[in-house]
C-alpha positions in Angstrom: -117.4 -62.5 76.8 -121.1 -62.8 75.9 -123.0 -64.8 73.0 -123.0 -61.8 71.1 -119.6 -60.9 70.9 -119.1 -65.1 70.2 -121.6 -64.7 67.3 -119.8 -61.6 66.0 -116.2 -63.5 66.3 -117.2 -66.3 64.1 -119.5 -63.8 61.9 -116.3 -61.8 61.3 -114.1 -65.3 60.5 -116.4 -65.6 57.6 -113.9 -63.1 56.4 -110.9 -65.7 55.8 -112.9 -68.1 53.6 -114.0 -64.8 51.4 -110.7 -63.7 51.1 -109.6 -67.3 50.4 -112.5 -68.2 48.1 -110.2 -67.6 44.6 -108.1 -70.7 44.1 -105.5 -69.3 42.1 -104.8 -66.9 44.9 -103.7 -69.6 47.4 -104.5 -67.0 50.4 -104.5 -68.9 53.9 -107.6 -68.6 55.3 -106.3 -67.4 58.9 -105.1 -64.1 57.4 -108.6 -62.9 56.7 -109.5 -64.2 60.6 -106.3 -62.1 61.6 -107.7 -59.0 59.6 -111.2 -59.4 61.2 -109.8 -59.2 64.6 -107.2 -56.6 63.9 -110.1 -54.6 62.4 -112.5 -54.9 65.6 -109.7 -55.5 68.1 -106.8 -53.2 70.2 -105.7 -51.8 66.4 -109.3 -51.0 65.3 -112.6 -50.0 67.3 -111.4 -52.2 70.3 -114.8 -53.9 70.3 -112.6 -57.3 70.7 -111.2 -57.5 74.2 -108.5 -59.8 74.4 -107.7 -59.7 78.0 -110.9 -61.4 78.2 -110.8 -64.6 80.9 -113.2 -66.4 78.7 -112.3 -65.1 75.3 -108.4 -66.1 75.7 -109.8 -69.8 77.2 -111.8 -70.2 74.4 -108.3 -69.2 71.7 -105.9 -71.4 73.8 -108.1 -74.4 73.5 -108.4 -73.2 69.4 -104.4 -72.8 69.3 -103.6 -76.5 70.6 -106.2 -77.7 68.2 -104.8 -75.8 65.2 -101.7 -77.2 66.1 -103.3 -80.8 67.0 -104.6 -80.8 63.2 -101.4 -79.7 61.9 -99.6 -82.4 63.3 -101.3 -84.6 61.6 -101.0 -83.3 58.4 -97.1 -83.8 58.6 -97.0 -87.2 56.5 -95.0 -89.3 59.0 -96.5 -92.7 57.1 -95.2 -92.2 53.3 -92.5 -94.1 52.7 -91.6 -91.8 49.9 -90.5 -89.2 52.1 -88.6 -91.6 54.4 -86.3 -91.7 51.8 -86.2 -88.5 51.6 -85.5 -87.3 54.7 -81.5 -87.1 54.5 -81.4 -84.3 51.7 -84.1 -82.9 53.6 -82.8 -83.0 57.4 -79.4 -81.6 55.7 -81.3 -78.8 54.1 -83.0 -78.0 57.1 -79.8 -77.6 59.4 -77.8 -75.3 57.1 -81.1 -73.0 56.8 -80.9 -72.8 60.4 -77.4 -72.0 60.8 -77.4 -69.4 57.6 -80.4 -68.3 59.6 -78.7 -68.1 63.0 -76.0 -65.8 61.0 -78.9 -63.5 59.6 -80.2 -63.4 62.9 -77.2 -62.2 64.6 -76.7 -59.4 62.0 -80.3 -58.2 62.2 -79.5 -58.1 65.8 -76.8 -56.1 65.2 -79.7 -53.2 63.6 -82.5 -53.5 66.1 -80.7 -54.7 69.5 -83.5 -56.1 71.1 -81.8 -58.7 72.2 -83.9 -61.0 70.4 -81.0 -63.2 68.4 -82.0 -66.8 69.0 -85.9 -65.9 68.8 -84.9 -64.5 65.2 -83.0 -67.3 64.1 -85.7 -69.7 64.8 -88.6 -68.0 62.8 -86.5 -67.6 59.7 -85.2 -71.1 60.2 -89.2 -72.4 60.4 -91.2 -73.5 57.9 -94.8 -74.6 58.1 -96.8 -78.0 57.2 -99.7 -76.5 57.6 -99.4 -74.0 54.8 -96.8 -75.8 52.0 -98.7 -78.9 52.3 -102.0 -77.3 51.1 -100.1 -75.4 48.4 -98.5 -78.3 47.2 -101.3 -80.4 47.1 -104.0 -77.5 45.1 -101.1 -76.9 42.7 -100.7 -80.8 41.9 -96.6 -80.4 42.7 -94.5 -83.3 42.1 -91.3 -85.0 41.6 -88.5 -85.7 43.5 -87.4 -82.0 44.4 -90.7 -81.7 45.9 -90.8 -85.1 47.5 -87.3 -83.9 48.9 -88.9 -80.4 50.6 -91.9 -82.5 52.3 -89.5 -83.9 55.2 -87.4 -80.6 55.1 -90.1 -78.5 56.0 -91.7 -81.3 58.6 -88.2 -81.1 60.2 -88.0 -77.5 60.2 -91.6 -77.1 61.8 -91.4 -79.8 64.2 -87.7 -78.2 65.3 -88.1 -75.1 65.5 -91.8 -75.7 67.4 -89.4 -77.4 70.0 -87.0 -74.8 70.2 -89.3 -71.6 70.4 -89.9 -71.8 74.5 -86.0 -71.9 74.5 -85.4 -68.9 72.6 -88.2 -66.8 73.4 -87.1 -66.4 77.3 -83.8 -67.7 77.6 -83.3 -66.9 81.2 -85.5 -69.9 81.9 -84.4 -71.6 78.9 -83.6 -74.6 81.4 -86.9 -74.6 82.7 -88.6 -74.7 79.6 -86.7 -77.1 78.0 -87.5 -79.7 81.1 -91.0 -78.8 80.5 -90.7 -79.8 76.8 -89.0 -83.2 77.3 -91.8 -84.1 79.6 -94.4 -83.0 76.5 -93.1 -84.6 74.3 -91.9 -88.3 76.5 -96.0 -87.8 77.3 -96.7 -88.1 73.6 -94.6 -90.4 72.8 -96.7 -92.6 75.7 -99.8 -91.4 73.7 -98.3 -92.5 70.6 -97.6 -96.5 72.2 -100.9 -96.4 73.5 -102.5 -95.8 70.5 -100.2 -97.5 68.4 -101.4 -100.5 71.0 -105.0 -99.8 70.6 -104.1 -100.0 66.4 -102.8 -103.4 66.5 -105.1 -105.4 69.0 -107.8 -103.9 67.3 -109.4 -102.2 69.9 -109.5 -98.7 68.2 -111.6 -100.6 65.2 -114.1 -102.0 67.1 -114.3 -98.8 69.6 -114.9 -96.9 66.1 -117.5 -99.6 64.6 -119.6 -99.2 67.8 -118.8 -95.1 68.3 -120.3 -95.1 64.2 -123.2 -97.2 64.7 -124.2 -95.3 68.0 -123.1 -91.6 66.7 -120.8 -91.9 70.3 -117.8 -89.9 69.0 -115.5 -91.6 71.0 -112.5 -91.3 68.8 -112.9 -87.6 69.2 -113.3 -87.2 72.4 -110.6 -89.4 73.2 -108.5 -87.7 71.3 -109.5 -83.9 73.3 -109.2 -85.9 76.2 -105.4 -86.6 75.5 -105.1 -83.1 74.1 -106.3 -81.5 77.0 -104.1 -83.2 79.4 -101.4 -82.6 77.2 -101.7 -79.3 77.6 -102.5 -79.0 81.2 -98.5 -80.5 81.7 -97.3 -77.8 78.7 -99.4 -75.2 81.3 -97.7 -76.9 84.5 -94.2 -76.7 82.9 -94.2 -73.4 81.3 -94.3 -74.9 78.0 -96.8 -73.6 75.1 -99.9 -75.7 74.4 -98.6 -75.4 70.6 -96.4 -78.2 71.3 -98.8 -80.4 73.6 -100.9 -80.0 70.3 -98.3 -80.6 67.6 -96.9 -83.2 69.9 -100.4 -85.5 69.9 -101.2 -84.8 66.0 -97.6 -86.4 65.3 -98.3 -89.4 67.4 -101.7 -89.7 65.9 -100.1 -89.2 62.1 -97.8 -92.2 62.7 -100.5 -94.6 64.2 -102.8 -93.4 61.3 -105.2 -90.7 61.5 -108.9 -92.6 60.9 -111.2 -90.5 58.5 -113.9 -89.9 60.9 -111.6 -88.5 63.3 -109.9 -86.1 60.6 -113.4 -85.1 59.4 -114.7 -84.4 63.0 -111.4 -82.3 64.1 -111.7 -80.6 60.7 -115.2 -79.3 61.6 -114.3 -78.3 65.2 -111.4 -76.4 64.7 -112.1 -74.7 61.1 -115.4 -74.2 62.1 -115.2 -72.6 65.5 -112.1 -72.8 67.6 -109.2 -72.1 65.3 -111.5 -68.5 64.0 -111.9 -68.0 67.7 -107.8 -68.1 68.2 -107.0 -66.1 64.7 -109.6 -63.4 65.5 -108.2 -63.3 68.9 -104.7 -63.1 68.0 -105.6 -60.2 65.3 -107.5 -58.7 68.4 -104.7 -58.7 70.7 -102.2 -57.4 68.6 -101.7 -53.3 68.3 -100.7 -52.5 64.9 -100.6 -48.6 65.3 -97.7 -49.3 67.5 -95.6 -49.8 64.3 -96.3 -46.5 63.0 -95.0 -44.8 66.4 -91.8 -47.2 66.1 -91.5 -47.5 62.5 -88.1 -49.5 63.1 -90.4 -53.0 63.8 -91.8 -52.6 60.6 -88.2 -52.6 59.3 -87.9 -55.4 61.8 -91.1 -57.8 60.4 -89.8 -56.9 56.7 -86.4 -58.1 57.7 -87.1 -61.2 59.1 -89.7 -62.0 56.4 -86.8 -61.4 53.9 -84.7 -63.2 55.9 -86.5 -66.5 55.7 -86.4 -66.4 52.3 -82.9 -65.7 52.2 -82.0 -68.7 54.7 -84.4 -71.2 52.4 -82.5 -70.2 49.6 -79.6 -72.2 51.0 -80.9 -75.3 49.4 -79.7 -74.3 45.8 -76.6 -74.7 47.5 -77.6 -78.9 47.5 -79.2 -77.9 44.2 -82.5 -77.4 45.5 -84.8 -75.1 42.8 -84.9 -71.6 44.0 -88.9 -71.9 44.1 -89.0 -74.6 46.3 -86.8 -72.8 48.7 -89.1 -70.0 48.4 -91.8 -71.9 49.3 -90.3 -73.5 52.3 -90.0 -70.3 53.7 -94.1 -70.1 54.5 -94.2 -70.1 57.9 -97.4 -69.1 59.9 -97.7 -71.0 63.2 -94.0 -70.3 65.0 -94.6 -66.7 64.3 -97.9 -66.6 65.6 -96.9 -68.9 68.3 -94.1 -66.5 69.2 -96.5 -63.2 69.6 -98.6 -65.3 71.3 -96.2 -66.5 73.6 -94.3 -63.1 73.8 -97.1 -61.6 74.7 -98.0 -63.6 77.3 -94.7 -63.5 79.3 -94.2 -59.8 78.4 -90.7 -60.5 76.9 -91.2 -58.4 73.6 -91.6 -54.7 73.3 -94.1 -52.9 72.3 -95.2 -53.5 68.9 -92.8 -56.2 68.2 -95.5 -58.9 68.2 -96.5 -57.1 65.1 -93.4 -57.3 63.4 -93.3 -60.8 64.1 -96.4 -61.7 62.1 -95.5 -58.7 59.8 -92.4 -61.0 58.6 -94.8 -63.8 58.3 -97.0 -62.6 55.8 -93.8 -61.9 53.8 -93.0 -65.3 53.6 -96.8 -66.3 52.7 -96.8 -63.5 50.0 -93.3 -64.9 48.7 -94.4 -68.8 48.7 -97.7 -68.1 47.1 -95.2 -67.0 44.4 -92.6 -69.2 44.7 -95.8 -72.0 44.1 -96.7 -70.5 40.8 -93.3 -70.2 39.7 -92.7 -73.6 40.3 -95.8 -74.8 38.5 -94.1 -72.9 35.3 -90.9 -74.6 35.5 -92.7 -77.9 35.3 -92.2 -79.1 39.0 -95.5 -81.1 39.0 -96.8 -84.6 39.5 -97.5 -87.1 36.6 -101.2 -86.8 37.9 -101.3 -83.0 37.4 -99.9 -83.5 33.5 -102.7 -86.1 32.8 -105.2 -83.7 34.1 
């Protein structure tokens, strides 16, 4: 990997935001990164290699940061959504044991073998992209207050349980590797909860502001970074080292600064470097010569929607359950994964994102829908 093709990976990002830039379309910027690097990637002209040392370095440090800043958007603190976190929790487990049964009969179809991977993805959700929906469409109420936790739980679950699924013959391996991830952040989370309290973090951030030292930040990549060199040593993904610290630093409190300068890092550079790459490493024409995994990423996207629509059953609206079906980072995490391991055929890391832009096509619905049935907060109204 040269400059150039670095300049031409963060020229092509520019793609996302244009695709993103109309507000009432609610489009995740990460599916115009994915496009770019399908475009110029193994699908496309192949002017993307993703078997590049350096290029897939440069994505794995952007995946654990995409995952670092979505784990801090999971809102750990509001005590609104501590009460809510029964209905949700329930919600969550019968969506993943209608998804479990979906999973099995899809199974049944493709026999890949593939049943517990299945039933995770259409039992995930994703903070990262119902959080911003609900936010720009000013959602409220305590049907909405109620999904918040659910899909946290979901994510943060099913984030846990994807190194399981995805190669059960060292299911026992991985799930070692993921207790030690996660008993490391949980020391990351005393230690900063410690530095919190004492008041060392304030006066580390008065000095880091007045001298431009950054020292929040690069404490934080310094935890990060370790976090993931265990996930590495234990066969774990560096999605959960990264989810793992951004819910540790959520509950402590997530300082402004810090939020501003991982915002600029990751949107700006490392998390187009990992969505291009991703697009790049993926080999879409493989669906057209086994049209059955386009069947497959269609199911599962259908799927998702059809386990989150378990919550009318606790009288959850039909458009939040919709919308709790967005998922974008187990998927991904899962072709990523998959590919790296070589325990998915051909073309089925396709599908996999396939069935994800289902669900992000179906909650960018489901979010409008529920706008028009008068599931907003009193703020919205007013405004």
């Amino acid at each position: 990997m040269s400059f150039t093709v670095l300049a031409v990976v963060i020229a092509v990002g520019l793609i996302g935001p244009l695709l993103a830039l109309r507000r009432g379309w609610h489009i995740p910027v990460v599916l115009g990164e994915l496009l770019a690097g399908v475009i110029l990637g193994k699908t496309g002209f192949g002017y993307f290699v993703a078997s590049d040392d350096k290029f897939t370095f440069l994505a794995e440090i952007g995946f654990g940061l995409v995952m670092f800043v979505a784990g801090t958007h999971v809102p750990v603190r509001d005590e609104s959504l501590r009460k809510a976190i029964r209905p949700g929790l329930l919600r969550a487990v019968v969506t993943g044991i209608v998804a479990t049964g979906v999973a099995y009969a899809l199974n049944a179809v493709v026999d890949t073998g593939h049943v517990a991977l299945y039933a995770v993805l259409m039992a995930s959700s994703s903070a990262a992209l119902v959080l911003p929906i609900v936010d720009s469409l000013g959602l409220g109420g305590r049907p909405v207050v109620e999904l918040l936790p659910q899909v946290a739980i979901a994510d943060a679950a099913c984030i846990v349980a994807l190194p399981l699924a995805i190669d059960p013959p060292h299911a026992g391996r991985a799930a070692l590797g993921a207790l030690a991830v996660i008993a490391a952040g949980a020391v990351a989370y005393v230690l900063l909860n410690w530095a919190e309290r004492s008041g060392v973090r304030r006066r580390a951030h008065k000095v880091s502001e007045d001298r431009q030292f950054a020292i929040e930040l690069r404490v934080s990549l310094i935890v990060l970074f370790a976090l993931a060199r265990l996930a590495t040593a234990t066969h774990v993904s560096i999605m959960l080292a990264g989810f793992v610290l951004g819910l540790a630093v959520a509950a402590v409190g997530e300082p402004r600064r810090l939020a501003r300068q991982l915002f600029a890092l990751t949107e700006g550079f490392l998390g187009p470097v990992f969505f291009v790459w991703l697009g790049a490493s993926l080999d879409l024409r493989e669906l057209l010569t086994k049209p059955e995994f386009i069947g497959l990423g269609a199911a599962l996207g259908l799927g998702a929607v059809i386990s989150h629509l378990s919550g009318m059953l606790t009288r959850q609206p039909m458009s939040l359950g919709v919308l709790a079906s967005a998922q974008l980072g187990v998927p991904v995490a899962a072709a990523t994964l998959g590919t790296t391991l070589h325990v998915l055929q051909p073309g089925e890391p396709s599908a996999l994102i396939l069935g994800a832009l289902v669900t992000i096509a179906a909650g960018v619905v489901a979010g409008g829908i529920a706008v028009r049935r008068g599931l907003v907060s009193a703020k919205a109204v007013s405004g």
